[in-house]
KEKE-925447 format. One line per 2 residues: their letters; for each residue x, y, z of N, C-alpha, C, CB. Coordinates in steps of 0.001 Angstrom, whole numbers, plus 500000, padded with zeros to 6 digits. Glycine has a CB too. Layout:
A	X/Y/Z/X/Y/Z/X/Y/Z/X/Y/Z ~ ... $
// end
This chain:
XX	957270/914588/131621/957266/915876/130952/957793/915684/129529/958123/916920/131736 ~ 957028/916569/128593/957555/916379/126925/958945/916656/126885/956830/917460/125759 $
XX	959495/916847/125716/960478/917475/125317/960136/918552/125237/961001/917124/124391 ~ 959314/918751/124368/959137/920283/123780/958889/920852/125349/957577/920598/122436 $
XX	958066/920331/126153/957513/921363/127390/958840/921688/128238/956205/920544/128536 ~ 960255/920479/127631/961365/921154/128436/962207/921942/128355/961942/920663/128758 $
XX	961891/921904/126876/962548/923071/125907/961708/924850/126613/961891/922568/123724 ~ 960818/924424/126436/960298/925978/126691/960409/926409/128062/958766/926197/126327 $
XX	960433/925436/129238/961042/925784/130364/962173/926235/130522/961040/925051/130988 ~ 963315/925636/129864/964331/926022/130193/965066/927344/128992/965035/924674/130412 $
XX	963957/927456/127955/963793/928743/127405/963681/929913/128359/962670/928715/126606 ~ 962345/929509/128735/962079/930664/129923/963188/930738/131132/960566/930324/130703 $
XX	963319/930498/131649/964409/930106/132654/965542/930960/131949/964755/928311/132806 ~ 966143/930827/131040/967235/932041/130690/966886/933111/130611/967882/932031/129604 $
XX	965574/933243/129950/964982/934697/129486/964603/935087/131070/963404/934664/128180 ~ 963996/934285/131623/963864/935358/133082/965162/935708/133958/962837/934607/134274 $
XX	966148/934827/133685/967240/934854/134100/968146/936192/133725/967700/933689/133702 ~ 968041/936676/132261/968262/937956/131647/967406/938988/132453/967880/937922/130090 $
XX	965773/938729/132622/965164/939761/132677/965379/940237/133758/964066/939699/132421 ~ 965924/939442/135097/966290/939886/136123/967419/940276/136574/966005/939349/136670 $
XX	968277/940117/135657/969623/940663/136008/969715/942020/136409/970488/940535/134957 ~ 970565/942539/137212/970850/943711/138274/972545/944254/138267/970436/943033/139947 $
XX	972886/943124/137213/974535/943505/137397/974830/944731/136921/975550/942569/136647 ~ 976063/945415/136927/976745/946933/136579/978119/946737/136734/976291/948240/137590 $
XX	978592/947673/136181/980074/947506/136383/980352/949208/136439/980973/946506/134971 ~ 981251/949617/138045/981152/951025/138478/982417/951307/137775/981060/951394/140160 $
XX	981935/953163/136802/983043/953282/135808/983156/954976/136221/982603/952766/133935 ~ 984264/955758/136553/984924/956860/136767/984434/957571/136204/986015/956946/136605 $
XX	983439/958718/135996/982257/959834/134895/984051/960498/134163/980665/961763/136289 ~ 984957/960129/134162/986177/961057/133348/986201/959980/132566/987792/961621/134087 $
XX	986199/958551/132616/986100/957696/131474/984892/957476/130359/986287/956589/132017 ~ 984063/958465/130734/982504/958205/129810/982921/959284/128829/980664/958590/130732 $
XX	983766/959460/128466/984130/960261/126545/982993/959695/125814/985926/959594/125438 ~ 982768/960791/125306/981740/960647/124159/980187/960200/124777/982347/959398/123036 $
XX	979834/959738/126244/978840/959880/126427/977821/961082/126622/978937/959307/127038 ~ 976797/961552/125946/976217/962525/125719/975770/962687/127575/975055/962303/124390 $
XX	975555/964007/128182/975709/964619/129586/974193/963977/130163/975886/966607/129589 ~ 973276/964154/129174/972141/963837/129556/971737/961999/129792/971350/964585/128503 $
XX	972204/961343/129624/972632/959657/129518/973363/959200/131076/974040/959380/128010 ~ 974368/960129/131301/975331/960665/132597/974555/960788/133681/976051/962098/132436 $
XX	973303/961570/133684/972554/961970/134733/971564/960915/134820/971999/963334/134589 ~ 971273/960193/133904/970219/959093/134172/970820/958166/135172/969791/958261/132828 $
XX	971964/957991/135609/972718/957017/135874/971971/957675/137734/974709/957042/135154 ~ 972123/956631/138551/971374/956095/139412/972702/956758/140946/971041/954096/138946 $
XX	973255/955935/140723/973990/956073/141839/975687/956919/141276/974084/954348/142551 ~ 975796/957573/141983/977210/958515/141480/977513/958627/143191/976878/960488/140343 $
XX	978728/958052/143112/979941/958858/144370/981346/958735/144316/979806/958316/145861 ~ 981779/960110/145370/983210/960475/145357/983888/959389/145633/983606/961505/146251 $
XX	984985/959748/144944/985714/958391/145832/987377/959668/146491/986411/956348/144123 ~ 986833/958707/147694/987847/959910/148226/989397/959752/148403/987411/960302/149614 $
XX	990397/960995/148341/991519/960911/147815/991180/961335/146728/992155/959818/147843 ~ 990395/961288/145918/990852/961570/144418/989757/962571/144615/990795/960285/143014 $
XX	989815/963037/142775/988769/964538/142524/988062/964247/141266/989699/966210/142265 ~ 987572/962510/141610/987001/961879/140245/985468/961280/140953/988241/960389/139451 $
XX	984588/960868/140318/983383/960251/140716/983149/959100/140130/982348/960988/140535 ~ 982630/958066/140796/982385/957259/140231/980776/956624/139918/983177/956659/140746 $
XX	980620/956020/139331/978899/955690/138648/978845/954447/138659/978448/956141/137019 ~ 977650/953676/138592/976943/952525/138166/976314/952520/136414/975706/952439/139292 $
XX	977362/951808/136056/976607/951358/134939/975751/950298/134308/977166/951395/134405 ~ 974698/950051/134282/973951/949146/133966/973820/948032/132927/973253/949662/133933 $
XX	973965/946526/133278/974893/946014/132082/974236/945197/131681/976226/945490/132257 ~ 972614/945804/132286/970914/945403/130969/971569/945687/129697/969080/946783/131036 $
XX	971439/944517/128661/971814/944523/127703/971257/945959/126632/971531/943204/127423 ~ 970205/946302/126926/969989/947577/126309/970508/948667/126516/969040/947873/126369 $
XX	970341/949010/127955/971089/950243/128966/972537/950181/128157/971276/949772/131045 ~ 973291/948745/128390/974948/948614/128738/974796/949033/126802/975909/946475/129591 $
XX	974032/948757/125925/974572/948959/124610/974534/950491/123877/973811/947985/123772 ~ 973175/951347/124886/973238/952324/124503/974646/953280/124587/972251/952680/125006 $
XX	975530/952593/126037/976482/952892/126369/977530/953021/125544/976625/952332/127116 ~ 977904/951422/125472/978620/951327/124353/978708/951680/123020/978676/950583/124287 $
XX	977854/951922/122278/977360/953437/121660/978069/954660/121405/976482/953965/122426 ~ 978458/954963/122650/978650/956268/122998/980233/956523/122995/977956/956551/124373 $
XX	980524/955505/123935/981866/955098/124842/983101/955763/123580/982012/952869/125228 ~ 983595/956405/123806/984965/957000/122630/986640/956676/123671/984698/959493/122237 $
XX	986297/956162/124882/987677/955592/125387/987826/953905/125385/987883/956135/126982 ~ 988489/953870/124299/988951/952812/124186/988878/951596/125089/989889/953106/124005 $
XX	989688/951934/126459/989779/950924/127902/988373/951200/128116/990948/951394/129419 ~ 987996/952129/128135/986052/952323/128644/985380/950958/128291/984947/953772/127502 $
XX	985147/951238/126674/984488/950000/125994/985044/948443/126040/984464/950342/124584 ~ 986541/948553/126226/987164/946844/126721/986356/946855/127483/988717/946377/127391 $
XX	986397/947831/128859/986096/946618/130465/984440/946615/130180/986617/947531/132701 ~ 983948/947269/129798/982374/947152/129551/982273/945954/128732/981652/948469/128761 $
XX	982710/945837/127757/982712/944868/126786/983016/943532/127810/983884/945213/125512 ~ 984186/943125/128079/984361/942255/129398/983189/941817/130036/985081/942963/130440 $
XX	983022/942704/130917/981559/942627/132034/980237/942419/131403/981278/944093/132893 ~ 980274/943057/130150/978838/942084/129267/979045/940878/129066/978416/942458/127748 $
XX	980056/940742/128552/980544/938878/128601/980561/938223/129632/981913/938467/128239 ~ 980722/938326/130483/980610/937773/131960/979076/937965/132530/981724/938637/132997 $
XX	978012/938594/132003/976860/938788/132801/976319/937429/132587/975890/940028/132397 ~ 974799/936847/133074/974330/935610/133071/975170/934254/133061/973605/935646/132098 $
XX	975983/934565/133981/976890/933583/133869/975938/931587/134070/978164/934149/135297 ~ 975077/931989/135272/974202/931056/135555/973247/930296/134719/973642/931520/136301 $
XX	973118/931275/132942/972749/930428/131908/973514/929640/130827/972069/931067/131358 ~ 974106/929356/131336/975825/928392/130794/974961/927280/130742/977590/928122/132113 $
XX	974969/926789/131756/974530/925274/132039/972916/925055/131386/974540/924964/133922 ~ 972170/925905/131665/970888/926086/130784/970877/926176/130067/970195/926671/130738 $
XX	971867/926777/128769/971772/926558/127495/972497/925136/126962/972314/927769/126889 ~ 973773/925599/127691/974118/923202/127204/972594/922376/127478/975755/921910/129073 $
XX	972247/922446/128514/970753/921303/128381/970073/922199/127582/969671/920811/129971 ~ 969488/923289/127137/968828/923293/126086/969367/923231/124463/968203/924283/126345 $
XX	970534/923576/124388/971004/922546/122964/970520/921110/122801/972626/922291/122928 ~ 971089/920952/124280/971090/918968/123794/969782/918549/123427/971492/917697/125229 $
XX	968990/918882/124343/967110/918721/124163/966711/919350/122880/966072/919653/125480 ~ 967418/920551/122191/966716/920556/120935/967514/919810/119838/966435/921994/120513 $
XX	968615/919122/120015/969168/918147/119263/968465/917144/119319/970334/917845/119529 ~ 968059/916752/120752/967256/915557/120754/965913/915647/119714/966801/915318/122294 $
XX	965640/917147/120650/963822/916672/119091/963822/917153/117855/962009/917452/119383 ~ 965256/917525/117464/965826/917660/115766/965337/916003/115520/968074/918067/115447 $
XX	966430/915123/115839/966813/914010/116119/964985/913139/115691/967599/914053/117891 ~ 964379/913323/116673/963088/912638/116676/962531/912699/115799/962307/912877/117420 $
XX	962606/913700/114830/961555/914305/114150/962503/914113/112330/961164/916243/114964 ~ 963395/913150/112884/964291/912729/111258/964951/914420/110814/962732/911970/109529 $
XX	965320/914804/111691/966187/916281/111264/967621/915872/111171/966087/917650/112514 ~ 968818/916231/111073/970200/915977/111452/970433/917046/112385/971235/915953/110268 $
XX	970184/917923/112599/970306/918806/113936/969051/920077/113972/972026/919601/113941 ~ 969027/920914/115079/967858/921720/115378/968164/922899/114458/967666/922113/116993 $
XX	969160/923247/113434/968983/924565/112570/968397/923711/111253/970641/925615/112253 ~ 968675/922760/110891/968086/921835/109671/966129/922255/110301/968852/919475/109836 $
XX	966059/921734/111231/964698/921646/111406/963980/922987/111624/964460/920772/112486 ~ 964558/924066/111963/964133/925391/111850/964245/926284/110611/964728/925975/112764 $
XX	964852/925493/110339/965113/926320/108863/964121/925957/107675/966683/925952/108244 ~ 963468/925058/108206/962552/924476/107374/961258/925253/106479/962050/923574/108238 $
XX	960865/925789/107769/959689/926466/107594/959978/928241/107658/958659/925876/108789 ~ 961008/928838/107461/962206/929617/107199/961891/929855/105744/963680/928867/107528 $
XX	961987/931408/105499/962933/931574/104006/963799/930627/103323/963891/932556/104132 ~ 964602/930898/104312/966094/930263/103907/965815/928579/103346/967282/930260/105549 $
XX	964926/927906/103967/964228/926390/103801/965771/925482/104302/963529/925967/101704 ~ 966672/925853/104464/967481/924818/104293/969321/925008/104973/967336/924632/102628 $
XX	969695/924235/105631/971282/924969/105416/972345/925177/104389/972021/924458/106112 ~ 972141/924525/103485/972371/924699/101909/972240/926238/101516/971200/923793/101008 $
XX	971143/926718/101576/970858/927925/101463/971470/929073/102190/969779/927909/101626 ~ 971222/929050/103315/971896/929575/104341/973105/930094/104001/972041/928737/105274 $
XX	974055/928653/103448/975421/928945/103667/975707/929828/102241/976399/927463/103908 ~ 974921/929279/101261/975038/930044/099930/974726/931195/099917/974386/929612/098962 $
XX	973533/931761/100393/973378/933273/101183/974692/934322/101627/972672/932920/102644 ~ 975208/933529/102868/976218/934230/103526/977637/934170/102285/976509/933385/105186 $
XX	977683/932871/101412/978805/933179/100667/978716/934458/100003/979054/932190/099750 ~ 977424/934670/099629/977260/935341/098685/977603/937091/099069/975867/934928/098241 $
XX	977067/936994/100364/977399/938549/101013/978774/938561/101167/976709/938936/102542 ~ 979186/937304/101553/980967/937839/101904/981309/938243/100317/982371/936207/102649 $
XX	980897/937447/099094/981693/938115/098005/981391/939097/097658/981820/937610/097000 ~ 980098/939810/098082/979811/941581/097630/980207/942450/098897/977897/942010/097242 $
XX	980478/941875/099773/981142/942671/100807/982445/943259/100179/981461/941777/102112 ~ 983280/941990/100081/985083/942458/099502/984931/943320/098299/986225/940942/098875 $
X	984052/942756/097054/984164/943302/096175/984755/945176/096091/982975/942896/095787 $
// end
């Protein structure tokens, strides 16, 4: 098998790995401040939790769903543990992205690059990491200004 054909396997392989994700993290409807009511009701599964006189929800931590959220979120601890649990989702593409670094180092490498952003950058605006970095200097100094 090529390089390149292992590169795009194990491309795909994360991306389906994202596309199938199902994770959530269940959050109390008194902690959704600032989520608009209609966003609230889209939500799938809602129940009591008993002893108390609070409900609890599934939140969906599809990177789109979980961001519209976060968005919204005006309690502080709300957006930590969400924030958290997005960081923790796809945990299983850890190891798939170390082998796909190394493999696109490797065909940086082959192809007389010094690493895989030199060689993408090529055919890029930017043409170069030289550029790149002079770019970003340049925004940080009209940022402060």
């Amino acid at each position: 098998m090529t390089l390149t054909k292992q590169i795009g396997d194990l491309e795909q392989k994360a991306e389906t790995n994202i596309a199938e994700d199902k994770e959530f993290v269940n959050l109390a409807v008194k902690d959704l401040d600032g989520v608009p009511p209609d966003m609230i009701k889209q939500l799938v599964e809602k129940r009591s939790v008993p002893g108390t006189n609070y409900t609890m929800v599934k939140v969906s931590l599809d990177k789109n769903k979980a961001g519209a959220f976060m968005g919204a979120f005006t309690n502080e601890n709300t957006r930590k543990l969400m924030k958290e649990a997005m960081d923790n989702v796809n945990r299983d593409n850890l190891p798939i992205m170390d082998e796909l670094m190394t493999k696109r180092h490797q065909s940086a490498l082959l192809l007389n690059y010094t690493n895989f952003s030199e060689r993408t950058l090529e055919d890029k605006m930017a043409k170069n990491i030289d550029n790149v970095e002079k770019l970003l200097n340049d925004l940080t100094l009209r940022i402060s200004e």
